[in-house]
SELUM-884811 format. One line per field, with one value per residue (C-alpha): residue number from 0; x, y, z. Coordinates in steps of 0.2 Angstrom, whole numbers, plus 5000, padded with zeros to 4 digits. Example, Ala and Ser with C-alpha at 12.3 -4.5 7.8 and 13.67 -1.06 7.14 Angstrom:
REM SELUM-884811
pos <- [0	1]
c1 <- [5062	5068]
c2 <- [4978	4995]
c3 <- [5039	5036]
***
This chain:
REM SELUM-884811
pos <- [0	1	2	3	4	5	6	7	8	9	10	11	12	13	14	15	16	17	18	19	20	21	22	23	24	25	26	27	28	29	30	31	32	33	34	35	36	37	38	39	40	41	42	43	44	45	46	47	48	49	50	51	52	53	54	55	56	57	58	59	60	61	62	63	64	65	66	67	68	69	70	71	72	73	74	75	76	77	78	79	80	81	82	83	84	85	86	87	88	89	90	91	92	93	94	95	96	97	98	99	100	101	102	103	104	105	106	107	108	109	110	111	112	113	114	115	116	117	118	119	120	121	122	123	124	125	126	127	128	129	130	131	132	133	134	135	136	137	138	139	140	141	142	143	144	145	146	147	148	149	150	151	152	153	154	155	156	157	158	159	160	161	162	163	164	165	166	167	168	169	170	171	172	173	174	175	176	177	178	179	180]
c1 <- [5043	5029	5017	5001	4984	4969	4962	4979	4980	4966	4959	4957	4955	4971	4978	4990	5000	5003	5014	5002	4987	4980	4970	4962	4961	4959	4973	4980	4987	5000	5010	5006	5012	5002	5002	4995	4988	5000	4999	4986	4990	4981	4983	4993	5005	5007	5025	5031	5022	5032	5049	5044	5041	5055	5068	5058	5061	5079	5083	5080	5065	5049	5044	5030	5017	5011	4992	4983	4966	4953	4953	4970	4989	4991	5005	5004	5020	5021	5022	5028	5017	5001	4991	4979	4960	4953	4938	4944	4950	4937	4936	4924	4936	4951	4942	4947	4932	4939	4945	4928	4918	4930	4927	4909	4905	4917	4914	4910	4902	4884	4871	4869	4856	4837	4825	4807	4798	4779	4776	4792	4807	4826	4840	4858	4855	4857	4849	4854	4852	4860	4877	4877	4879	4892	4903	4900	4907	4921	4928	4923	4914	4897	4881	4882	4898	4893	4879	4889	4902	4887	4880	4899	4899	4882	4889	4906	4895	4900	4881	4864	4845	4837	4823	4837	4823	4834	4851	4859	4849	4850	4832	4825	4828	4837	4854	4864	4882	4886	4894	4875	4864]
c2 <- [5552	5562	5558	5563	5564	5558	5574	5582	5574	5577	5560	5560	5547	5547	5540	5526	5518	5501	5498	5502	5501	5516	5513	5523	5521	5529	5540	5555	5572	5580	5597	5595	5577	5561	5548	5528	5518	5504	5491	5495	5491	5494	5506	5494	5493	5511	5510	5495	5505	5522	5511	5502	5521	5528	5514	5513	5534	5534	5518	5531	5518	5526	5544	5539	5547	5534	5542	5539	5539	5536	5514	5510	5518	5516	5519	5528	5528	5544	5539	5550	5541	5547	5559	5566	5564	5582	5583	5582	5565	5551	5541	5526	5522	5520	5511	5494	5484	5470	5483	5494	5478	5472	5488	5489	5471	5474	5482	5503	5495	5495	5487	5469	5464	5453	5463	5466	5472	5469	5453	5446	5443	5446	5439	5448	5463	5482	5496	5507	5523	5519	5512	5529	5539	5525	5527	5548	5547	5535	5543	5560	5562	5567	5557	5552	5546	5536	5529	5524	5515	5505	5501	5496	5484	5477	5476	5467	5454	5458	5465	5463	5468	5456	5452	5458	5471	5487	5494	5501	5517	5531	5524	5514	5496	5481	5475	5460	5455	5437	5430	5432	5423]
c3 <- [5718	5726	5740	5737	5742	5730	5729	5723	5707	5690	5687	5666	5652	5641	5625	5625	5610	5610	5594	5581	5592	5603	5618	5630	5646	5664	5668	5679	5676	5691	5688	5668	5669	5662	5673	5670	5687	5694	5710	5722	5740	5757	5770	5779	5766	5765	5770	5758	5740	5746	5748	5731	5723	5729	5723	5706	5705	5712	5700	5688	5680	5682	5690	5700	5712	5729	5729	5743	5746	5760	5755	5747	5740	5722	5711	5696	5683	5673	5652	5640	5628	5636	5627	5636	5627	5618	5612	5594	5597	5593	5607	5601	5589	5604	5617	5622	5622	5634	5647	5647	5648	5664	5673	5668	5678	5690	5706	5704	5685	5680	5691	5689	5692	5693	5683	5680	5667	5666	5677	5664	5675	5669	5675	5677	5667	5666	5660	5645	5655	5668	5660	5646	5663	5670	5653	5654	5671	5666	5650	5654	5637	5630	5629	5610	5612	5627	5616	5601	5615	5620	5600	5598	5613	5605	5587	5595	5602	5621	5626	5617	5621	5634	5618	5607	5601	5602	5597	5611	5616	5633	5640	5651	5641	5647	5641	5646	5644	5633	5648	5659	5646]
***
């Protein structure tokens, strides 16, 4: 078990296999090992998540790292599953639509917001450009790939066009999740 800081640790999207399916999702890499996210606890309960790392690592369970950082402690399990993402790999194919939609409308997500577009008001939408830079920064990846995330989420049904005018495109358009309308 290591006790770490945040800055110590390469944050990196990562493959995981779940039986036949493969997912990707947030991960982290420490002295060439993958790592995926655990409990988060607060500052005050700094002492009970080392005492909880520390039994899980000498149980012989899990190798894991307690990360701090400037709001919380979280604790991150090492996998031997995880394969890191290259560029070779085709990441629009692994996402897990569910999980990127919960992180895009949960706090850090896409703005959600009222909207207005030439004397036309829009309620609880986002805008295209925007979320392509939110999903860059999220899976480290390149803009095209961050557009065909987004014309996924529109052809799963999880997101559509506010006039359902447009597929999902890197301008200044507005798009709204299924659950807003």
């Amino acid at each position: 078990m290591f006790v770490i800081e945040s800055k110590e640790i390469e944050y990196c999207p990562v493959i995981k296999k779940c039986g036949q399916e493969a997912k990707i999702i947030q991960g982290a890499s420490y002295q060439q090992k993958l790592f995926t996210p655990g409990e988060i606890y607060s500052q005050e309960n700094k002492k009970f998540a080392i005492n909880k790392g520390r039994r899980l690592s000498l149980e012989g369970k899990a190798l894991c790292l307690v990360v701090e950082s400037k709001h919380n402690i979280r604790l991150w399990y090492h996998d031997e599953q995880l394969k890191k993402l290259t560029k070779e790999d085709d990441i629009v194919s692994y996402v897990n639509m569910p999980s990127l939609v919960r992180a895009m409308r949960d706090i850090g997500g896409v703005k959600i917001m009222d909207r207005q577009y030439r004397l036309r008001k829009y309620s609880r939408c986002f805008i295209g450009s925007e979320a392509v830079s939110w999903i860059i920064g999220y899976f480290q990846i390149s803009e095209p790939e961050a557009v065909s995330i987004g014309q996924r989420l529109i052809s799963e049904k999880y997101i559509h066009h506010v006039t359902d005018d447009h597929d999902f495109k890197n301008e200044y358009l507005f798009y709204r999740f299924y659950w807003d309308d």
